[in-house]
N, C-alpha and C positions, 0 to 999 in steps of 0.2 A: 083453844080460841074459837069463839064460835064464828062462820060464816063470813058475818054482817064486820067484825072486828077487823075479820081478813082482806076484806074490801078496801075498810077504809085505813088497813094499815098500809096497805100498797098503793091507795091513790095518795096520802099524804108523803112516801118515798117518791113514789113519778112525780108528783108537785115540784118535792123539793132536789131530786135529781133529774130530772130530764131534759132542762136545758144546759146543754153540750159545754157553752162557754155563755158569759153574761161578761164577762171582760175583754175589751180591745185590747189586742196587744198592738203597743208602739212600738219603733225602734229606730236611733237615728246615728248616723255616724259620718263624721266627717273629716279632708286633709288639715292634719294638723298644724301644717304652715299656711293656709289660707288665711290673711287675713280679711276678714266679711265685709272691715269698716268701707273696702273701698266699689262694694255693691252699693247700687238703690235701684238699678234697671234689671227688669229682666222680658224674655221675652220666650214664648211657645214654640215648639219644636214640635211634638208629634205629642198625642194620648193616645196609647193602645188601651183596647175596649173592647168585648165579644158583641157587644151591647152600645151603637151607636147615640143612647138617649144619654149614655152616662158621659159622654167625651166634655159637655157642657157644666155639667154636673161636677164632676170632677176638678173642669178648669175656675168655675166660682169658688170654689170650699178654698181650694188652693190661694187665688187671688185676695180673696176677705181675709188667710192667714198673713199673707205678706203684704197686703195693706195694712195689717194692722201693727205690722213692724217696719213702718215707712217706707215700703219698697214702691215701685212706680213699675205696672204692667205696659210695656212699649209693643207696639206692631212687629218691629224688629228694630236688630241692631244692640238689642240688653246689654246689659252686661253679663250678664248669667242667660244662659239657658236652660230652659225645662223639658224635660220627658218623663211621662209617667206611664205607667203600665195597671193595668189592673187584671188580676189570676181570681178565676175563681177555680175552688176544687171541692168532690163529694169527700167527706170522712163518714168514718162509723163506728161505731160507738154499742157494746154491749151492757145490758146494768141488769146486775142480778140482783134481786129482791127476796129476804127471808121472811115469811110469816109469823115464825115465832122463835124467840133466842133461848139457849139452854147453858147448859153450862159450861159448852164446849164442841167438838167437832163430834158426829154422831158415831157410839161406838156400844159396844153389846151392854146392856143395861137402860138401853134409851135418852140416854143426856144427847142434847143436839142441838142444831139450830132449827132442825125441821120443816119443814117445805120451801123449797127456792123457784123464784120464778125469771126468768132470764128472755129480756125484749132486746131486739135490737134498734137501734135509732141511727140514719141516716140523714147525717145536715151539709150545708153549704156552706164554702168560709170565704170569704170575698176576704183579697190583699189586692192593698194598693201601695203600687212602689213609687216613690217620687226621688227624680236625679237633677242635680242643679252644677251645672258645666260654667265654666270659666268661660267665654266667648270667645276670648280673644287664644287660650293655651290648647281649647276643646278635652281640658280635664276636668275630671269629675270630681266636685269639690266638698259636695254634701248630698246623702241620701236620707231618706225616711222611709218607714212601712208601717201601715196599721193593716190588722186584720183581725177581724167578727165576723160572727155568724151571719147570713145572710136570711132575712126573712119573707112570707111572702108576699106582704103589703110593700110595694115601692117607696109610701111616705116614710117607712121606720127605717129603711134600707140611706136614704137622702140624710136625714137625720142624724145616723149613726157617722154616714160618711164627713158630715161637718164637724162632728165629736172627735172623729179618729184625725181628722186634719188638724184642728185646732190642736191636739194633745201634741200630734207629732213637731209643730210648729212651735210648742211653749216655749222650750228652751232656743230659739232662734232670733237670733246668729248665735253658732256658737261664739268665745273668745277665745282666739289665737294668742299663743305666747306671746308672740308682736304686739296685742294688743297688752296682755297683762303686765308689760314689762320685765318678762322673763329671760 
């Protein structure tokens, strides 16, 4: 393979491997005897934040999801309470790249995959935890988590956070057996 080949066979691998994750991960869980039907109040407790610009941020994405499932944000007094937390952490990530394929692993006679190039990539995963307490028992009735890569533009970063809200929020309320007639 000449050069010019090997170039562009490794930039179109970095293309199409290099970015880490391109999927948010959700995840939501909740007690199974809560019935939801008898929330519409809720009210702010605490956002943990490294990054005081996001406490705001956070508390909108949140709020547009449960307005949009008739809930009513009060001062105090909800009926649900909220905390959320947001982690970020570094990962890392090795991706070896071959230049040219053979017909196997390399061994006397020269069949091989022949030259390997191995870069390392270092990203950011922002997770955001969100908990929603009973008010009046102070139990924890229903959680969620999204977490994506973290990019350097803050608009993509806002973006994604209303994406990973929204998702974690779809299926919200869950139904309690009490509600299904179980």
């Amino acid at each position: 393979m000449n050069p010019c080949h090997r170039i562009l066979v490794f930039l179109a691998f970095t293309l199409i491997f290099s970015n880490p994750s391109s999927a948010q991960h959700v995840r939501t869980d909740y007690d199974r005897g809560t019935n939801f039907s008898q929330y519409k109040t809720y009210s702010w407790e605490q956002v943990q934040t490294e990054n005081p610009l996001w406490v705001n941020r956070i508390k909108d994405a949140v709020n547009s999801a449960l307005a949009s499932k008739g809930w009513t944000a009060v001062g105090s007094g909800g009926s649900v309470a909220i905390m959320a937390m947001e982690i970020t952490r570094t990962h890392r990530t090795l991706n070896t790249y071959y230049d040219s394929f053979g017909g196997g692993w390399r061994r006397k006679g020269g069949i091989g995959f022949g030259d390997a190039t191995t870069t390392e990539d270092t990203y950011r995963v922002g997770t955001l935890v969100v908990d929603l307490f009973d008010s009046k028992t102070k139990n924890l009735v229903w959680r969620g988590s999204t977490s994506d890569v973290l990019y350097d533009k803050s608009e993509k970063n806002i973006k994604n956070l209303y994406i990973g809200v929204r998702k974690m929020f779809g299926h919200f309320p869950p139904e309690s057996k009490n509600q299904q007639g179980h």
